[in-house]
MMTF fields as JSON, N, C-alpha, C and O atoms, coordinates in Angstrom:
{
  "mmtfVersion": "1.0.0",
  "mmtfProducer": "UNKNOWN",
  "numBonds": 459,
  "numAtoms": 460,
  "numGroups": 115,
  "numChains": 1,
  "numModels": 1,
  "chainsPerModel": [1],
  "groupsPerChain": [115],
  "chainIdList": ["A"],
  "bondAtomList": [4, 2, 8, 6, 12, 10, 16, 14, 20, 18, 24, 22, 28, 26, 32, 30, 36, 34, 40, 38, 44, 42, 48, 46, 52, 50, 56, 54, 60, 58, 64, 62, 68, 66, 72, 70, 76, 74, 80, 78, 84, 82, 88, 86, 92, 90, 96, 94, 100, 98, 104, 102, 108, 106, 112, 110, 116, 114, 120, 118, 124, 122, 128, 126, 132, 130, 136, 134, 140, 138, 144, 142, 148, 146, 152, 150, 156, 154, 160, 158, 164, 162, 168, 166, 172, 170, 176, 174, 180, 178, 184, 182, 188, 186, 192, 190, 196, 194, 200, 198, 204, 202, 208, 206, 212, 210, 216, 214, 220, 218, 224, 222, 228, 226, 232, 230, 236, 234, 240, 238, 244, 242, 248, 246, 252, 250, 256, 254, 260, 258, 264, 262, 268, 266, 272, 270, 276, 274, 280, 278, 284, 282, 288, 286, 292, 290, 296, 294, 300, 298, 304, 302, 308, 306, 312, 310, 316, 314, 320, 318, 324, 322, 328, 326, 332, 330, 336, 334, 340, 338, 344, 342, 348, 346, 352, 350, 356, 354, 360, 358, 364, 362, 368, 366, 372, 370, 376, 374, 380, 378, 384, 382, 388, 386, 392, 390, 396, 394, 400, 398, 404, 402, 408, 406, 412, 410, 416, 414, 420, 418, 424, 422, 428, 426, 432, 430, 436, 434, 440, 438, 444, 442, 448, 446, 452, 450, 456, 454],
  "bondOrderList": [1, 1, 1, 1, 1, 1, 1, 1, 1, 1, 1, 1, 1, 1, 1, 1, 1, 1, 1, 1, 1, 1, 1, 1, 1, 1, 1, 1, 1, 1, 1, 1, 1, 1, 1, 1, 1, 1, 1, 1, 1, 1, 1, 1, 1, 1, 1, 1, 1, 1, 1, 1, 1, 1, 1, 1, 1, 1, 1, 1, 1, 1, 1, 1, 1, 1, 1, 1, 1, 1, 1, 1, 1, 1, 1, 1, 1, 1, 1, 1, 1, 1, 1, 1, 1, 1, 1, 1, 1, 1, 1, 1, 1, 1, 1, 1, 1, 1, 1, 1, 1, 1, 1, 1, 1, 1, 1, 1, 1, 1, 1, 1, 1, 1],
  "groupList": [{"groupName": "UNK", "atomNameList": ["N", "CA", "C", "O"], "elementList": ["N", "C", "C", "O"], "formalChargeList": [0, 0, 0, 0], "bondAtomList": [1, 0, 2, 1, 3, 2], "bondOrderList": [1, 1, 2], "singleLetterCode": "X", "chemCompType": "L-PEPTIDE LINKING"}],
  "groupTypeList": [0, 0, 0, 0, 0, 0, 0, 0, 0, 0, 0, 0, 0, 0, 0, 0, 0, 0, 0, 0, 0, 0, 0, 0, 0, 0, 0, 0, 0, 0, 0, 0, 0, 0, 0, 0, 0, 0, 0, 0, 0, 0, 0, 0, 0, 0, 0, 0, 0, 0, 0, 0, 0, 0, 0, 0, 0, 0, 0, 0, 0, 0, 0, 0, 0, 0, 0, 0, 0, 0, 0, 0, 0, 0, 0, 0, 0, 0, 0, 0, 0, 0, 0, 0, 0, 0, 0, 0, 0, 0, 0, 0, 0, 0, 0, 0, 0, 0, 0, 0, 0, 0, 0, 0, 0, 0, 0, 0, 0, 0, 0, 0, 0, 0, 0],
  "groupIdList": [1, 2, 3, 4, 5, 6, 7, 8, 9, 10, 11, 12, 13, 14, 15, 16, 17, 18, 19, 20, 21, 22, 23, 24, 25, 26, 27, 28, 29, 30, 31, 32, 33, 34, 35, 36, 37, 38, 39, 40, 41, 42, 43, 44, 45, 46, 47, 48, 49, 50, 51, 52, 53, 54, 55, 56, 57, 58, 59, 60, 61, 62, 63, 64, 65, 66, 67, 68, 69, 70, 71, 72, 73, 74, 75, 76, 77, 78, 79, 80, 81, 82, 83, 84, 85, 86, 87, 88, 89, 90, 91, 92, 93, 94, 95, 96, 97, 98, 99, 100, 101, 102, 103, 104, 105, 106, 107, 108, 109, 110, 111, 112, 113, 114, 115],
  "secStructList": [7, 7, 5, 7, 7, 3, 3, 3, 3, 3, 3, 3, 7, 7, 7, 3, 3, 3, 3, 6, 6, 3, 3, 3, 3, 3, 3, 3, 3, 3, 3, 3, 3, 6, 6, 3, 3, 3, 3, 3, 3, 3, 3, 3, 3, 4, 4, 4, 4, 6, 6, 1, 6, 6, 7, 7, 6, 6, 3, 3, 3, 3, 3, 3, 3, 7, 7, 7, 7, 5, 7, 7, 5, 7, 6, 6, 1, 7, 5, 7, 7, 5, 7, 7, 7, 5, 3, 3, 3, 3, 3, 7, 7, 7, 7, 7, 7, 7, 7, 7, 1, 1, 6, 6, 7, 6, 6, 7, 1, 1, 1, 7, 7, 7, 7],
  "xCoordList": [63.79, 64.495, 63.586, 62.442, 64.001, 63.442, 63.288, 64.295, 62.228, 61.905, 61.662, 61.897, 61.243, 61.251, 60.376, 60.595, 58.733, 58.271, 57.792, 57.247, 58.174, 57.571, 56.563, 56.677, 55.481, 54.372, 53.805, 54.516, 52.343, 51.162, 50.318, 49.494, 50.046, 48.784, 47.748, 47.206, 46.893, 45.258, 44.69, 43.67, 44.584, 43.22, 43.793, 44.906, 43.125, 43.301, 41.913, 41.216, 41.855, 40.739, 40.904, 41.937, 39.626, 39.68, 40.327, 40.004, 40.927, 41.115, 40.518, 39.362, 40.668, 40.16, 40.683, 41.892, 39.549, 39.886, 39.658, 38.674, 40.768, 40.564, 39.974, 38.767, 41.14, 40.532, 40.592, 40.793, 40.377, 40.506, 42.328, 42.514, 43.392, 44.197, 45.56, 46.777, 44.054, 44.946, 44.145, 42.964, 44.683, 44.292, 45.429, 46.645, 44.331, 45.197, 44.314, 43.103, 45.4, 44.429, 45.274, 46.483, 44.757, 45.358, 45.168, 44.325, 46.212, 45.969, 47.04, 47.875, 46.385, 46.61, 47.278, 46.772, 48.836, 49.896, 49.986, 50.197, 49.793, 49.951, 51.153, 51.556, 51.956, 53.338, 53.134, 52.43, 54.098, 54.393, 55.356, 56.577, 55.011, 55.925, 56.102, 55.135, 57.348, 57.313, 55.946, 55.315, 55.442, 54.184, 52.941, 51.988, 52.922, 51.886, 51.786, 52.702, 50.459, 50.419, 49.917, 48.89, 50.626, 50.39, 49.756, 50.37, 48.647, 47.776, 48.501, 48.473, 49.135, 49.398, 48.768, 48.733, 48.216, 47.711, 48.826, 49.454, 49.038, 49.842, 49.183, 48.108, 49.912, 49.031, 50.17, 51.372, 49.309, 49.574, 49.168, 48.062, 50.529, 49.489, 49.832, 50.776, 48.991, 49.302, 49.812, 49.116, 50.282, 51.056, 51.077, 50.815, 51.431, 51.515, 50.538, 50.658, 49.598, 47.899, 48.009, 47.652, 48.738, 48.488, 50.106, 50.314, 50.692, 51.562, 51.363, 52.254, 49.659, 49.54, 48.463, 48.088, 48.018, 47.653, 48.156, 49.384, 47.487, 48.198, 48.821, 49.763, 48.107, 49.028, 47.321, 46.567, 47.248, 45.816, 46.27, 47.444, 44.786, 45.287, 45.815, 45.213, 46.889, 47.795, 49.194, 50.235, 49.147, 50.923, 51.733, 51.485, 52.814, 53.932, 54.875, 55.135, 55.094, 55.229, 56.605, 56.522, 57.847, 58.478, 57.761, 57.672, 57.294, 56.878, 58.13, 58.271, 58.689, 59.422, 58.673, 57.801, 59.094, 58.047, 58.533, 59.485, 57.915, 58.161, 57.475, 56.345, 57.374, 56.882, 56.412, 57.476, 55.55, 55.092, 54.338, 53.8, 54.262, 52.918, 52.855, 53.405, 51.807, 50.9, 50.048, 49.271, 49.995, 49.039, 48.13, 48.558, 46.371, 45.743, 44.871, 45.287, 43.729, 43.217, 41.951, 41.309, 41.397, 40.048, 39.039, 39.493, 37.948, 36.915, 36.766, 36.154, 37.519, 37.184, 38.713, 39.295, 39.117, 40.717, 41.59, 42.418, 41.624, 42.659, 43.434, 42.629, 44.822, 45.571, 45.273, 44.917, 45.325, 45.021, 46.566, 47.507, 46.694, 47.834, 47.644, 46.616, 48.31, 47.866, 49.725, 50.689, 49.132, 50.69, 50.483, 49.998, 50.759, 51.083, 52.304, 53.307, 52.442, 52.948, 53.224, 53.2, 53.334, 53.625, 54.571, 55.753, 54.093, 54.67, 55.616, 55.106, 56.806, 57.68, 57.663, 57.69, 57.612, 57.904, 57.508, 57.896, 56.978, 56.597, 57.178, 57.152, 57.659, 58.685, 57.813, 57.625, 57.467, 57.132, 58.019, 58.893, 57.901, 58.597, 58.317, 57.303, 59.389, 59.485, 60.107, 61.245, 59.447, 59.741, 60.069, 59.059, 61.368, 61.869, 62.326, 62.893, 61.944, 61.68, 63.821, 64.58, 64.164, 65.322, 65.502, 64.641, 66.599, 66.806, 67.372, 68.138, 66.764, 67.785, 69.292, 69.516, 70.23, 71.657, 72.116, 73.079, 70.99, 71.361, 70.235, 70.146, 69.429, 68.282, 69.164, 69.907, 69.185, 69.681, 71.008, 71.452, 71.378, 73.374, 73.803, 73.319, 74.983, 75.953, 76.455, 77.392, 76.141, 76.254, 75.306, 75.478, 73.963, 72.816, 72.296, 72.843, 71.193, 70.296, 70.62, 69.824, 71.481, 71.486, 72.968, 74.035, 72.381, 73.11, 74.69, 75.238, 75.363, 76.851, 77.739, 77.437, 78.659, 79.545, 80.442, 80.736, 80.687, 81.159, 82.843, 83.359, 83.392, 84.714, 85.279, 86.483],
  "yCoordList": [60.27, 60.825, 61.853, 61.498, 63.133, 63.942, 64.281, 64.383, 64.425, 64.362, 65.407, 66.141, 66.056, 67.481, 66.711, 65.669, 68.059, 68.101, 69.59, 70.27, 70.01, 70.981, 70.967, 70.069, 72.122, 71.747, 73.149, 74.142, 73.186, 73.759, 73.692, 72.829, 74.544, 74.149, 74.213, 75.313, 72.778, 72.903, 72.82, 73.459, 72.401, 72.387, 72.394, 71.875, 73.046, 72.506, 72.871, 73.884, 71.516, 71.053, 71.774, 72.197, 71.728, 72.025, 71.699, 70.52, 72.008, 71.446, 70.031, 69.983, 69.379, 68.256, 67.864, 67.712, 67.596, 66.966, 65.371, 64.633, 65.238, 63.411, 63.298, 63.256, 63.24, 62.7, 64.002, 65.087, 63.787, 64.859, 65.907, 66.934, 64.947, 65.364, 65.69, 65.876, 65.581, 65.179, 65.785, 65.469, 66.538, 67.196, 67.28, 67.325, 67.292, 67.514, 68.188, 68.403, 68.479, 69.448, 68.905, 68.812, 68.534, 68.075, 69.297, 70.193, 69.064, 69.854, 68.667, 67.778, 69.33, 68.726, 69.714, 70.826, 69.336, 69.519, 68.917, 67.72, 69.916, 69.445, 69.567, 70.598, 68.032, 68.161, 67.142, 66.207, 67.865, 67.917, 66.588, 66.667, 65.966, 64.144, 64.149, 63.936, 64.385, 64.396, 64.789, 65.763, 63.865, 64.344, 64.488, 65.075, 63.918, 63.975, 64.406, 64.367, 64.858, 65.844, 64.901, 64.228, 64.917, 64.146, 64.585, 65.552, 64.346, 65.053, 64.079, 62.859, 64.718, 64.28, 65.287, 66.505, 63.902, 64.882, 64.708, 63.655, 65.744, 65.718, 66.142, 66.74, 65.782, 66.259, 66.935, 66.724, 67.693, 68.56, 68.316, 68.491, 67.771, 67.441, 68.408, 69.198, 68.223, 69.091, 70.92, 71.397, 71.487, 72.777, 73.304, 74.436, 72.217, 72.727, 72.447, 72.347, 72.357, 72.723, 74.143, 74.366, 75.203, 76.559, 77.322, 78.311, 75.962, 76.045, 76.306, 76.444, 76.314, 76.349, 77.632, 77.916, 78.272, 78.982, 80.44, 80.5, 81.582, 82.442, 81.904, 82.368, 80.811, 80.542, 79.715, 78.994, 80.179, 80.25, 79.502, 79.316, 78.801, 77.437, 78.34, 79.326, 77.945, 78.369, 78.541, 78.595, 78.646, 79.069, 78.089, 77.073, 78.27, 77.56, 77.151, 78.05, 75.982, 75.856, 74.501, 73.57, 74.705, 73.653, 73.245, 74.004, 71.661, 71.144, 69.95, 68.774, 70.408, 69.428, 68.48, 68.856, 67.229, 66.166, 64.777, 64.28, 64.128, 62.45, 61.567, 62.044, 60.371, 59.562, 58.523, 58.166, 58.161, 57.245, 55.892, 55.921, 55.143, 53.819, 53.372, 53.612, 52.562, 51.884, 50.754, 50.96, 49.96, 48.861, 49.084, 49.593, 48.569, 48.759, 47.332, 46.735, 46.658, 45.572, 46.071, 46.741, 45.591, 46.163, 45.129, 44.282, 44.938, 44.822, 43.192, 42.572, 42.597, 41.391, 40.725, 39.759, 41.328, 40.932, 40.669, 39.816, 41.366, 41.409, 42.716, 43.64, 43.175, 44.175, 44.896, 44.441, 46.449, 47.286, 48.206, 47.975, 48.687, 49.622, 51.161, 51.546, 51.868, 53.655, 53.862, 53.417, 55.112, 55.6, 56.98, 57.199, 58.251, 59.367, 60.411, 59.706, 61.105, 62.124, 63.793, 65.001, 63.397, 64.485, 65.346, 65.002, 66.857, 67.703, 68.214, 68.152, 68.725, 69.584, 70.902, 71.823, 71.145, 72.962, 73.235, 72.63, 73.841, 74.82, 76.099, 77.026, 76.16, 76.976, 77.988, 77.409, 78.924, 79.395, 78.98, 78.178, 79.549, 79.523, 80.839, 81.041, 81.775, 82.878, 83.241, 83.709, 83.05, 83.374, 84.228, 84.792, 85.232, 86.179, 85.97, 84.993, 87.103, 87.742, 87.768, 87.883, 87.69, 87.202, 88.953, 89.37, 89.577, 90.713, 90.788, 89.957, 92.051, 92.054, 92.663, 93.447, 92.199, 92.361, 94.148, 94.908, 94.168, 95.421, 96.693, 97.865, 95.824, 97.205, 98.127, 97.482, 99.259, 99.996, 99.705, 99.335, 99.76, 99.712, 101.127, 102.259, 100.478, 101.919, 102.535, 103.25, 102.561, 103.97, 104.733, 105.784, 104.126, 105.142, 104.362, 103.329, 104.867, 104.198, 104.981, 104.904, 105.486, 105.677, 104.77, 104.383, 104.705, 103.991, 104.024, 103.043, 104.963, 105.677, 104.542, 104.065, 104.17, 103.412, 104.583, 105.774, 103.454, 104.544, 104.993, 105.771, 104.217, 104.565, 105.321, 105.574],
  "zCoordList": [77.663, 76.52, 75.844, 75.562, 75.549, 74.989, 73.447, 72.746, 73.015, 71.381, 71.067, 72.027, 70.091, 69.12, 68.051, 67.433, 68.049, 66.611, 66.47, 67.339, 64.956, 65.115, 63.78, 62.947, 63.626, 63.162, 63.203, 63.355, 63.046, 63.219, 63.853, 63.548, 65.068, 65.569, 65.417, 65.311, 65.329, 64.63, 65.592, 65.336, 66.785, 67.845, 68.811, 68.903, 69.899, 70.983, 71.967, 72.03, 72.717, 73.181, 74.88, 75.399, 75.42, 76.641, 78.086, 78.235, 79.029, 80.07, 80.656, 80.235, 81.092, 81.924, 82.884, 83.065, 83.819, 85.358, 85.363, 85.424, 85.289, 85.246, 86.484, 86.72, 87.474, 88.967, 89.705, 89.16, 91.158, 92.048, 92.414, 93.068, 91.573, 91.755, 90.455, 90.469, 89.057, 88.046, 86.825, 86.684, 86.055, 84.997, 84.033, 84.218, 82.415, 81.348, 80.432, 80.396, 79.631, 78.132, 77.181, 77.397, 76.14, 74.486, 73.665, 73.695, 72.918, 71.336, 70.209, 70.371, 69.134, 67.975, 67.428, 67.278, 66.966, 65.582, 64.338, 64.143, 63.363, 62.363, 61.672, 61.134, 61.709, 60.691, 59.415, 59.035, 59.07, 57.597, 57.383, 57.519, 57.206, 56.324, 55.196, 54.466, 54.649, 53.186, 52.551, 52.962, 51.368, 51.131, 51.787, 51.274, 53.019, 53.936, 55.36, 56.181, 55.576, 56.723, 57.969, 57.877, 58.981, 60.169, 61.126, 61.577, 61.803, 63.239, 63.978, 63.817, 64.781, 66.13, 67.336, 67.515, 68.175, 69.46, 70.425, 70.534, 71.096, 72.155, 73.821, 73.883, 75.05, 75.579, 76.992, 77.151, 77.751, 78.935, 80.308, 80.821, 80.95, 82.461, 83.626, 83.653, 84.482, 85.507, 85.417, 84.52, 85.718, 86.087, 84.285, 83.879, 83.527, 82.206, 81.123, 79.902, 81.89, 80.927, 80.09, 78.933, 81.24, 80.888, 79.202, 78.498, 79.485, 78.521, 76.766, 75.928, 76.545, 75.361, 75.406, 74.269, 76.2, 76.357, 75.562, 75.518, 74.948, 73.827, 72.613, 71.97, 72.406, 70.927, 70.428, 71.081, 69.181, 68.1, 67.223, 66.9, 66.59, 65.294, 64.188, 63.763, 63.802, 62.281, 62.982, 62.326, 64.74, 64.945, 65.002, 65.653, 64.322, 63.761, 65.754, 66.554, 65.947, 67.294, 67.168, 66.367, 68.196, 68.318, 70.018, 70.984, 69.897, 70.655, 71.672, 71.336, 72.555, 73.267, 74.218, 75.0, 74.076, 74.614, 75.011, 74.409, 76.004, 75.978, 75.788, 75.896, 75.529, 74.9, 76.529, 77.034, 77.129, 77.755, 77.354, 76.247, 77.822, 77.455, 79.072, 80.146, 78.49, 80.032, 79.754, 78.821, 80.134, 79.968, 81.121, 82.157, 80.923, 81.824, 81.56, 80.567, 82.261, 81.957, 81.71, 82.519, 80.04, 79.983, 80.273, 81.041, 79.951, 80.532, 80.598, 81.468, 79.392, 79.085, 79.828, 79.333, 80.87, 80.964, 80.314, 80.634, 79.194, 78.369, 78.223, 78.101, 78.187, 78.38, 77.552, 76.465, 77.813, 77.029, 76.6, 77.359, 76.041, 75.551, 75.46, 74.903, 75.828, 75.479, 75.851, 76.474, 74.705, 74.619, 74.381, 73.272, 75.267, 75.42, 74.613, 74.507, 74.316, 74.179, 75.283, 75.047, 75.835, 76.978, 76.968, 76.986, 76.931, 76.595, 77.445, 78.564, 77.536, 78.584, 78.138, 78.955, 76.686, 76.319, 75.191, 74.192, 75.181, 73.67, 73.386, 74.196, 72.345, 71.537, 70.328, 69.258, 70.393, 69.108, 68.233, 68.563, 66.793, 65.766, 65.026, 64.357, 65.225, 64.588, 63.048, 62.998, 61.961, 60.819, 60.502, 60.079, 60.289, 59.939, 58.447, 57.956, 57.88, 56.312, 55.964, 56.927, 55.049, 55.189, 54.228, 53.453, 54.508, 54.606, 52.918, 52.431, 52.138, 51.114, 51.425, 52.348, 50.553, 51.426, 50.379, 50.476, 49.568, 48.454, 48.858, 48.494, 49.804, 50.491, 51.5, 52.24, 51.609, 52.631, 52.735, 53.822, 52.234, 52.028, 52.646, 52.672, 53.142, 53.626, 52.703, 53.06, 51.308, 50.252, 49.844, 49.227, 50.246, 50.212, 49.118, 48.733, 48.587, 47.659, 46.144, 45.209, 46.092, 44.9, 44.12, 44.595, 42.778, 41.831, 41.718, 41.217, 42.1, 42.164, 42.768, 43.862, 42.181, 42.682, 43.9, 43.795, 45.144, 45.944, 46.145, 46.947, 45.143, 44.965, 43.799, 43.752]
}
């Protein structure tokens, strides 16, 4: 099932080669919760490491993503938990200046009523 956040991007960290056949890169979004600001890391595997690539901390980004978990057994044999965020698409977010509707009118800029 596919999720939506959108945010700010504050970091993003380097490539990594897990194993011989498996790589990821994280970055961190910053959204906005009512009064409080949330870091979520998200992350990038395979083919779409290069998906965050051209976009610098402050850009405003819709992040499409899924949610995974995994149990693994740690050391003392007891189950461990991790839960992912895995990205499918990144969306800029283009802020456009909202137009005055009285700038540049089809009667010209002067004061004259046109009837």
């Amino acid at each position: 099932m596919p999720y939506e956040a959108v945010g700010t991007l504050y970091k993003v960290f380097p490539e990594q080669q897990v194993t011989e056949k498996f790589r990821k890169r994280e970055f961190v979004l910053s959204i906005q919760d009512g009064m409080y600001v949330q870091m979520v890391k998200f992350t990038l595997k395979q083919d779409r490491c290069s998906l965050i690539d051209g976009y610098a901390a402050g850009a405003e980004m819709k992040v499409v993503f899924s949610i995974s978990g995994r149990e693994v057994q740690g050391r003392d044999g007891q189950p461990i938990y991790f839960t992912s965020l895995d990205v499918w698409k990144i969306e800029p977010i283009s802020i456009t200046p909202m137009s005055d509707p009285f700038k540049d009118n089809e009667f010209g800029s002067s004061d004259d009523v046109p009837f």
